[in-house]
SEFIZA-3560 file (N, C-alpha, C; in Angstrom, 3 decimals):
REM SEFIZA-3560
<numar><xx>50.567</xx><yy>-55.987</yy><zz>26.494</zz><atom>N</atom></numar>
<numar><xx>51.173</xx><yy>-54.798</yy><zz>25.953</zz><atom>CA</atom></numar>
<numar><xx>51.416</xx><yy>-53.811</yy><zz>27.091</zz><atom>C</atom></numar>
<numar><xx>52.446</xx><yy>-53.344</yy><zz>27.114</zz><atom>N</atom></numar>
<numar><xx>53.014</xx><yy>-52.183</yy><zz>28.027</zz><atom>CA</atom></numar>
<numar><xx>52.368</xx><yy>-51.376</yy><zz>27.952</zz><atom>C</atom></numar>
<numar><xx>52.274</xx><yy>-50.369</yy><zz>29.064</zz><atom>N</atom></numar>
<numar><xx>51.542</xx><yy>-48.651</yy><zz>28.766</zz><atom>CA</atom></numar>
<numar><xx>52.756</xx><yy>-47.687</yy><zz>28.469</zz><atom>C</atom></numar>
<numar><xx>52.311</xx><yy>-46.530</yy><zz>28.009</zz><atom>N</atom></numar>
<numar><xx>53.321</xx><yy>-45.858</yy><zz>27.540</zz><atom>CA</atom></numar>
<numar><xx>54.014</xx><yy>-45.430</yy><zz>28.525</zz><atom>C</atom></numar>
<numar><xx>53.715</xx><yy>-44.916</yy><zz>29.322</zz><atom>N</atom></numar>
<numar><xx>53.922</xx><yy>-44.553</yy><zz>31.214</zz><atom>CA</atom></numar>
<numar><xx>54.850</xx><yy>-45.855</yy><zz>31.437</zz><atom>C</atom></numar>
<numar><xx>54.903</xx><yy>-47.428</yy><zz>31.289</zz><atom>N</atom></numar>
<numar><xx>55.811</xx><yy>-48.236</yy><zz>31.376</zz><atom>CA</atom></numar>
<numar><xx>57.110</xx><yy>-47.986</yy><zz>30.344</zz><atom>C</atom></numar>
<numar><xx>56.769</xx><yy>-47.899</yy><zz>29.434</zz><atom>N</atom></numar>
<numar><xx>57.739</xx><yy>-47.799</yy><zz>28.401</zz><atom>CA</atom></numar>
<numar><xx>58.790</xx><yy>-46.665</yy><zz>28.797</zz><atom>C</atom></numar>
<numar><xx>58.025</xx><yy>-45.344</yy><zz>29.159</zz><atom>N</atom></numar>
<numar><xx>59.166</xx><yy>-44.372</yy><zz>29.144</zz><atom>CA</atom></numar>
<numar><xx>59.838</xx><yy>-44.492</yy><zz>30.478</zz><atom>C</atom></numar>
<numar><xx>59.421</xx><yy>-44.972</yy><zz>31.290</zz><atom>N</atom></numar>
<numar><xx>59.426</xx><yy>-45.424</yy><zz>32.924</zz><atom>CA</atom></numar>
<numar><xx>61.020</xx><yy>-45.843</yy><zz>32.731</zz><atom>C</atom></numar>
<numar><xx>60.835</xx><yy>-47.041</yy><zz>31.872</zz><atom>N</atom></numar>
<numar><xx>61.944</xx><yy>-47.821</yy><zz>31.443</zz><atom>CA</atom></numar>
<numar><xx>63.160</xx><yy>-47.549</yy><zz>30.490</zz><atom>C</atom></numar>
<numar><xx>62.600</xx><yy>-46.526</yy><zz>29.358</zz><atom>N</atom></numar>
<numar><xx>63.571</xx><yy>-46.056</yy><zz>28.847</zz><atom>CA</atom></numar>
<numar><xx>64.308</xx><yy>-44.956</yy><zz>29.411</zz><atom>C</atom></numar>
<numar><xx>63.727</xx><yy>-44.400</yy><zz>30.899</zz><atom>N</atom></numar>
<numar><xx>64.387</xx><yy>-44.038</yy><zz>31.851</zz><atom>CA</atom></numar>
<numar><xx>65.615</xx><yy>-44.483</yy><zz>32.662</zz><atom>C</atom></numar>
<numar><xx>64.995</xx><yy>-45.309</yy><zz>32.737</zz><atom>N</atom></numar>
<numar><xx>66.218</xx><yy>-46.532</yy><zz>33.559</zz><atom>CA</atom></numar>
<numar><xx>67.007</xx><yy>-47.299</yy><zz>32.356</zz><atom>C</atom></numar>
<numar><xx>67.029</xx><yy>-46.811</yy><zz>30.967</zz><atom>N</atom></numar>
<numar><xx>68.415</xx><yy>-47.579</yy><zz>29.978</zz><atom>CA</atom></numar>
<numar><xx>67.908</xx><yy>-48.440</yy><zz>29.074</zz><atom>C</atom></numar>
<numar><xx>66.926</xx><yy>-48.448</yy><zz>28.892</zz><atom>N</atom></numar>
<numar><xx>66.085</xx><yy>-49.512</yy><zz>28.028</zz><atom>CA</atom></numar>
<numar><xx>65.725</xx><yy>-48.516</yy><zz>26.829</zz><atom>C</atom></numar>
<numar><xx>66.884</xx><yy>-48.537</yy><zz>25.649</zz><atom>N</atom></numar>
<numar><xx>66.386</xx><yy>-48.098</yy><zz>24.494</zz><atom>CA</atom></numar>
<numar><xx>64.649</xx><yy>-48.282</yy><zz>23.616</zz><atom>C</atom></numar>
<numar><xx>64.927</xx><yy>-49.459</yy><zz>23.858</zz><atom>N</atom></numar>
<numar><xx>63.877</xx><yy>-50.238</yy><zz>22.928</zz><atom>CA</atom></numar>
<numar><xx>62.829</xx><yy>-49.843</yy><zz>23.122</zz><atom>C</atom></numar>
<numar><xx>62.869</xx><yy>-49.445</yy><zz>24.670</zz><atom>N</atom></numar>
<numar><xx>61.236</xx><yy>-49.079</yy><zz>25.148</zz><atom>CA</atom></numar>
<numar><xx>61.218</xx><yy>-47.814</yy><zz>24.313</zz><atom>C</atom></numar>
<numar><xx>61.837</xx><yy>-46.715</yy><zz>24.262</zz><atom>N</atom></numar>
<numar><xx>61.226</xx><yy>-45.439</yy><zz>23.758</zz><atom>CA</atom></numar>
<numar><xx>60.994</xx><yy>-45.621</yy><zz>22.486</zz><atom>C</atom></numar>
<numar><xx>62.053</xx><yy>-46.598</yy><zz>21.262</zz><atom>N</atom></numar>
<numar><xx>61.536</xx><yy>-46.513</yy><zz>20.278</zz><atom>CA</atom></numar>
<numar><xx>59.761</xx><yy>-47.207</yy><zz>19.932</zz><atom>C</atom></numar>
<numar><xx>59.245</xx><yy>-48.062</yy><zz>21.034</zz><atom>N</atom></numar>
<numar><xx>58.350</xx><yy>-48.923</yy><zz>20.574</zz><atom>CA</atom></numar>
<numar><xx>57.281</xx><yy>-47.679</yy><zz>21.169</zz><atom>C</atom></numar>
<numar><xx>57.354</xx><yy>-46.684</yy><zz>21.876</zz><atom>N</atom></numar>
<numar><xx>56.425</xx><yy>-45.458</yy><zz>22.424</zz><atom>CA</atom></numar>
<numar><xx>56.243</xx><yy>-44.975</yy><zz>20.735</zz><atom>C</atom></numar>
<numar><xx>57.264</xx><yy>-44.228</yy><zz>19.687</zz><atom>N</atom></numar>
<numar><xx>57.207</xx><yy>-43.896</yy><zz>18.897</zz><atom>CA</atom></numar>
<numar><xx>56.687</xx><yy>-44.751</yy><zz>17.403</zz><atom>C</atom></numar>
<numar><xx>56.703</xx><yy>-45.578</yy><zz>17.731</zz><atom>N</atom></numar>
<numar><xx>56.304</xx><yy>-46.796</yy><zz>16.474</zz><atom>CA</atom></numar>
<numar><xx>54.776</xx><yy>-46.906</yy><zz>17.227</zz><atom>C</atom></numar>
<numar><xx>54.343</xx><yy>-46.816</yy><zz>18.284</zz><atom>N</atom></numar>
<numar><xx>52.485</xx><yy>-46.916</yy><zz>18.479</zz><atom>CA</atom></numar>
<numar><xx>52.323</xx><yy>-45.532</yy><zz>18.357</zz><atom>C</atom></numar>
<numar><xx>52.760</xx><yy>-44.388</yy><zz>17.998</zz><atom>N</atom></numar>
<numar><xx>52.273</xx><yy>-42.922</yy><zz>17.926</zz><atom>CA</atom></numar>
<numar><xx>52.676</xx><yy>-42.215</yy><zz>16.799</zz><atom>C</atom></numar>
<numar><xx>53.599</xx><yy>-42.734</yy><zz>16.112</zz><atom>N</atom></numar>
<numar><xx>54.600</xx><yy>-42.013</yy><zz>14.577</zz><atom>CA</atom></numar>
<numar><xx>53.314</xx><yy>-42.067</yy><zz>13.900</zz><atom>C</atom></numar>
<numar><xx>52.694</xx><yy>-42.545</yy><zz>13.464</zz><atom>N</atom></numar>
<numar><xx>51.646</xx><yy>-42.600</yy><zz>12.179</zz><atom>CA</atom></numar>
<numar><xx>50.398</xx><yy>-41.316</yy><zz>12.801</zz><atom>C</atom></numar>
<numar><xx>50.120</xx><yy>-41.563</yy><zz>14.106</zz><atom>N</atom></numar>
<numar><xx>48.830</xx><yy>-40.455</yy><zz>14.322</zz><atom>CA</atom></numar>
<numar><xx>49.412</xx><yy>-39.055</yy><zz>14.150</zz><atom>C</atom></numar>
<numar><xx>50.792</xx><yy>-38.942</yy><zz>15.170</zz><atom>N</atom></numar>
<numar><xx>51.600</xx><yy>-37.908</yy><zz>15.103</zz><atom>CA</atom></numar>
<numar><xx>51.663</xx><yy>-37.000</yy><zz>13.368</zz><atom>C</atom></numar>
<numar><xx>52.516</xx><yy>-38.285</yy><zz>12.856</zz><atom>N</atom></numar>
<numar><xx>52.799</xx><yy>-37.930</yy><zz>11.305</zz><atom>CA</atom></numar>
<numar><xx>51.523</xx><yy>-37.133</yy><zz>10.769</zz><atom>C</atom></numar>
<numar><xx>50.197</xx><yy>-37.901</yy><zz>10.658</zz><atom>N</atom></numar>
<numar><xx>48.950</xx><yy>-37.348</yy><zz>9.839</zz><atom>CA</atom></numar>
<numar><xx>48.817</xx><yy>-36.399</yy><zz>10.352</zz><atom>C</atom></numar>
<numar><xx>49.007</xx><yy>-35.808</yy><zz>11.694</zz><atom>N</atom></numar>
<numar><xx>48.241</xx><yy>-34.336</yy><zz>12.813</zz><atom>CA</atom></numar>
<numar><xx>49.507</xx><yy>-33.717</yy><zz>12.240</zz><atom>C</atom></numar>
<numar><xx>50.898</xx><yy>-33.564</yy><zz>12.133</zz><atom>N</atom></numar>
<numar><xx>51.463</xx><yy>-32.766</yy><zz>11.303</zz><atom>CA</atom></numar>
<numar><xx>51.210</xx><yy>-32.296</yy><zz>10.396</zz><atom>C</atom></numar>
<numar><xx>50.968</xx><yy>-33.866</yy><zz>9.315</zz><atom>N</atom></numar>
<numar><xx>50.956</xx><yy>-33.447</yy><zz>7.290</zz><atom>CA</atom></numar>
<numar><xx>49.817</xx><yy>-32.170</yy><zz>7.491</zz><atom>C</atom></numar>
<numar><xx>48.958</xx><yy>-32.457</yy><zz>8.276</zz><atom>N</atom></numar>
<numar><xx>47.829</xx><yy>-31.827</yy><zz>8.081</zz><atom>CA</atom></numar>
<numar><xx>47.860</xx><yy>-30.461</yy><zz>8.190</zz><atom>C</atom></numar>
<numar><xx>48.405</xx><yy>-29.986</yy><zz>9.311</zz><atom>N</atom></numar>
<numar><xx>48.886</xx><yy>-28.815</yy><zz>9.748</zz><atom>CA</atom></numar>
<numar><xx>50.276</xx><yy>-27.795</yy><zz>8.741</zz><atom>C</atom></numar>
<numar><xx>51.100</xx><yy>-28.720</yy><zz>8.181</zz><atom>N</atom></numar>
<numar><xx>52.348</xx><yy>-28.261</yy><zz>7.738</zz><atom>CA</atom></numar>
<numar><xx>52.767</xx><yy>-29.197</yy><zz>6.473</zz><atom>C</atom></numar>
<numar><xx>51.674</xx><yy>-29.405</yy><zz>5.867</zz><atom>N</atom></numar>
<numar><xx>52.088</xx><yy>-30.089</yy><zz>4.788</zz><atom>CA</atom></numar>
<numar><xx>53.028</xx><yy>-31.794</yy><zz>4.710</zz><atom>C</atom></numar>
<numar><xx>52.808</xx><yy>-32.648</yy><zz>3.951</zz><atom>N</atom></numar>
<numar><xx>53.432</xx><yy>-33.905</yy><zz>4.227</zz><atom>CA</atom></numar>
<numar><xx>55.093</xx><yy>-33.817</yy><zz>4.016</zz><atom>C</atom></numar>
<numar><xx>55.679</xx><yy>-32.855</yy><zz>2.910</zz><atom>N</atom></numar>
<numar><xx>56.743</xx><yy>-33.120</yy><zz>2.967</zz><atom>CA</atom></numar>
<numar><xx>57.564</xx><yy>-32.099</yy><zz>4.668</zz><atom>C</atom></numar>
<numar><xx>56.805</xx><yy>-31.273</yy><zz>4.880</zz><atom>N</atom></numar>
<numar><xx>57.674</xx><yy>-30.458</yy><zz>6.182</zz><atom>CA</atom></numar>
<numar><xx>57.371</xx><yy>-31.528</yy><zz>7.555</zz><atom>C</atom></numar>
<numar><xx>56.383</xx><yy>-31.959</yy><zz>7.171</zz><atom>N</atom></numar>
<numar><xx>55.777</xx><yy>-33.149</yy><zz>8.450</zz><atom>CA</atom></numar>
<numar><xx>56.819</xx><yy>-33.789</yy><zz>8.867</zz><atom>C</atom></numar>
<numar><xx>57.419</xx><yy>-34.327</yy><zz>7.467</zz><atom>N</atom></numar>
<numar><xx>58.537</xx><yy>-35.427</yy><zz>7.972</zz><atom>CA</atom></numar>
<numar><xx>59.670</xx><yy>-34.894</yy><zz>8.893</zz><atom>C</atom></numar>
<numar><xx>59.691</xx><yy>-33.573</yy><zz>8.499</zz><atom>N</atom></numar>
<numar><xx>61.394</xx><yy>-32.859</yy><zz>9.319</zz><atom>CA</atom></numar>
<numar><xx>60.349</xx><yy>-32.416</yy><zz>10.505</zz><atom>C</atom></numar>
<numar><xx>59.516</xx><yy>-32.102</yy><zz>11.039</zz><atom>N</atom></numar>
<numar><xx>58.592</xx><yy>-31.977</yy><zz>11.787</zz><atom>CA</atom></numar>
<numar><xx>58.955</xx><yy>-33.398</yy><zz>13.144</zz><atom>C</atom></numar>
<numar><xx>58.301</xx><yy>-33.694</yy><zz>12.416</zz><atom>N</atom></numar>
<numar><xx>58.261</xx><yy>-35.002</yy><zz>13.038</zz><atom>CA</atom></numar>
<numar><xx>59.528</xx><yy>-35.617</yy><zz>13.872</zz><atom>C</atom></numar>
<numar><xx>60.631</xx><yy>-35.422</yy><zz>13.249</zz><atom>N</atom></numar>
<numar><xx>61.845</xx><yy>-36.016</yy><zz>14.079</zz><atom>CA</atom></numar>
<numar><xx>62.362</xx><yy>-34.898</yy><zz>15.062</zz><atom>C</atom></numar>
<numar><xx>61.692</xx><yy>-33.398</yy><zz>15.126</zz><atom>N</atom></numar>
<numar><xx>62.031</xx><yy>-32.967</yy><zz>15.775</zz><atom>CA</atom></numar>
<numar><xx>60.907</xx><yy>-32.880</yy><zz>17.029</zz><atom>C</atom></numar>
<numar><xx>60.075</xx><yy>-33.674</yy><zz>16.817</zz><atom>N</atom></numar>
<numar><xx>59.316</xx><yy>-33.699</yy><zz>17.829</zz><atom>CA</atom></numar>
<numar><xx>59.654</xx><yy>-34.956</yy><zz>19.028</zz><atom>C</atom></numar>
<numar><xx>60.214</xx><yy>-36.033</yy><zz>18.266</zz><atom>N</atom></numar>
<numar><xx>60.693</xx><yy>-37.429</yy><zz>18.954</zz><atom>CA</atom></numar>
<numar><xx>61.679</xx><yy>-36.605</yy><zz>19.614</zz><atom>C</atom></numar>
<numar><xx>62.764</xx><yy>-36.125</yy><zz>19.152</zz><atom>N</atom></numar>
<numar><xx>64.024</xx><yy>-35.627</yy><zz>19.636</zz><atom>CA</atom></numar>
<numar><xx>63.528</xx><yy>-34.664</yy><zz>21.067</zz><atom>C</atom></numar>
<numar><xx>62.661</xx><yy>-33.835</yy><zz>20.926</zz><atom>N</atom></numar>
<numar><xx>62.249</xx><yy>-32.997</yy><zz>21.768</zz><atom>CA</atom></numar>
<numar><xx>60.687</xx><yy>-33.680</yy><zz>22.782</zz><atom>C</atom></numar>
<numar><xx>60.843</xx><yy>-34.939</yy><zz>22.386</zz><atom>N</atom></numar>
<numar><xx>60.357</xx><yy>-35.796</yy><zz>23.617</zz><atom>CA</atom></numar>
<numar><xx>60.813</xx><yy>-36.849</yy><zz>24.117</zz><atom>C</atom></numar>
<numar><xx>61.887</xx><yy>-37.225</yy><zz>23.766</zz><atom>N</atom></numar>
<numar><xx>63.037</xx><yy>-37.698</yy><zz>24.170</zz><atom>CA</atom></numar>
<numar><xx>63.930</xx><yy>-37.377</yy><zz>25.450</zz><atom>C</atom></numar>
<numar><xx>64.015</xx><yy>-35.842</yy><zz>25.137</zz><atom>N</atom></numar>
<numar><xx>64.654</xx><yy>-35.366</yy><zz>25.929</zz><atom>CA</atom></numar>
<numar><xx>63.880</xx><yy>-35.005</yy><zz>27.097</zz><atom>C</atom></numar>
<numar><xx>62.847</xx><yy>-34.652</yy><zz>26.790</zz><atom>N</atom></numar>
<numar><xx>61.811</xx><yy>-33.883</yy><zz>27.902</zz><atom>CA</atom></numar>
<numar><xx>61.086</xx><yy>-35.433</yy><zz>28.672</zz><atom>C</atom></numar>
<numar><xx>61.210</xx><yy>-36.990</yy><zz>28.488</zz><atom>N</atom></numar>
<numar><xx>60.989</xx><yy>-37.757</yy><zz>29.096</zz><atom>CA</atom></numar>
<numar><xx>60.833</xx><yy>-37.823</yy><zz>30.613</zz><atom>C</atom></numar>
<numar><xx>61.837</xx><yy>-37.373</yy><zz>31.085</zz><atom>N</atom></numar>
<numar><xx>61.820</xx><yy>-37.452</yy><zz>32.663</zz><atom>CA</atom></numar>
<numar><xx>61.275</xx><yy>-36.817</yy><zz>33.446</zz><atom>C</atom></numar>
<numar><xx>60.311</xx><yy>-35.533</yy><zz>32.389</zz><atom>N</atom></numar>
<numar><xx>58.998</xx><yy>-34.724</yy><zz>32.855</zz><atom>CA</atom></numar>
<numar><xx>57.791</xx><yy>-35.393</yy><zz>32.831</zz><atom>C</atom></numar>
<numar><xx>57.972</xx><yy>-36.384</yy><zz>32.642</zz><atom>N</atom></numar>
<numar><xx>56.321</xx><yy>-37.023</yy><zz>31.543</zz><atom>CA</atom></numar>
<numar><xx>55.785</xx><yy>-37.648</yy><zz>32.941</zz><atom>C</atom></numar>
<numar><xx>54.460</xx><yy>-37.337</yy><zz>33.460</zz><atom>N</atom></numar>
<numar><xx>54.057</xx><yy>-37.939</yy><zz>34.236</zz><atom>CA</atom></numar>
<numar><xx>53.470</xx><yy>-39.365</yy><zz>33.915</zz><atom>C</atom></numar>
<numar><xx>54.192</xx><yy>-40.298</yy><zz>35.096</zz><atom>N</atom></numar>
<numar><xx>53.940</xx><yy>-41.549</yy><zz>35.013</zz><atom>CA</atom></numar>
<numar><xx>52.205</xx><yy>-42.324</yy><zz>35.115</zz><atom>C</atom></numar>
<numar><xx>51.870</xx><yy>-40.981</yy><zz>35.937</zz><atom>N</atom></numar>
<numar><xx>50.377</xx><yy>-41.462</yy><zz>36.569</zz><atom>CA</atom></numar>
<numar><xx>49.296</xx><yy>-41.582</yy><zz>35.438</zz><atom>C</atom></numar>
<numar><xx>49.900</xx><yy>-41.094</yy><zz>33.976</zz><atom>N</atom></numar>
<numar><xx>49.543</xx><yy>-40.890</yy><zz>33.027</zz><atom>CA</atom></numar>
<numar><xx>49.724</xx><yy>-42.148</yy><zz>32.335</zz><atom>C</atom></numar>
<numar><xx>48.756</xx><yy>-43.633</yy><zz>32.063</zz><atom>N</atom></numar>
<numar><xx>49.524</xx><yy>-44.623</yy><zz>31.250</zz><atom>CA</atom></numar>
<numar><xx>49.390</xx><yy>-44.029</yy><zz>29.642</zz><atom>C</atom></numar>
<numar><xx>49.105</xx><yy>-44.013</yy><zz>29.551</zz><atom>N</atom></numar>
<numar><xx>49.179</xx><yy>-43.342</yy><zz>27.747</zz><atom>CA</atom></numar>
<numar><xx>49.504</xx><yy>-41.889</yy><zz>27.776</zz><atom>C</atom></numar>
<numar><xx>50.171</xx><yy>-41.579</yy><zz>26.410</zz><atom>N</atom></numar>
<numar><xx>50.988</xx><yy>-40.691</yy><zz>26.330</zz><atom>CA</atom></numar>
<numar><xx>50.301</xx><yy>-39.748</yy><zz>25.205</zz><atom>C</atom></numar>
<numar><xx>49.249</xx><yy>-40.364</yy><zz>24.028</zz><atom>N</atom></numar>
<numar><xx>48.709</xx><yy>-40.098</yy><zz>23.260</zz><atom>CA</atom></numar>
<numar><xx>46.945</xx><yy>-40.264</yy><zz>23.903</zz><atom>C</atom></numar>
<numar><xx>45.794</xx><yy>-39.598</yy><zz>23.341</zz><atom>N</atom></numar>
<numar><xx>44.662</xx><yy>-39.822</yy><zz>23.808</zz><atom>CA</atom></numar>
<numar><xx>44.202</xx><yy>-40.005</yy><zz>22.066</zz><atom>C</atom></numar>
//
């Protein structure tokens, strides 16, 4: 299994797949630390604006870091 630090490494360099498979090992912890905070139905609109806004901010993410979640 890749580290997340690989994954975004790569979805750096054009490799879709890698960022979605970063978000499919972290969507569910993410999701619950939302519902919790902002209720389950705002979680969900929550939530895609958090992918979107780490998406973009990728090429900040330090690599030296293999996981992205603790």
């Amino acid at each position: 299994m890749s580290a997340d630090a690989e994954l975004i490494g790569r979805s750096l360099r054009g490799d879709t797949d890698a960022f979605v498979e970063v978000i499919s090992r972290h969507e569910t912890a993410i999701g619950n630390y939302l519902a919790r905070r902002v209720g389950r139905q705002a979680a969900e609109d929550v939530l895609g604006d958090v992918w979107v806004a780490a998406y973009e901010s990728r090429a900040t993410y330090d690599l030296s870091y293999p996981e992205a979640c603790r």
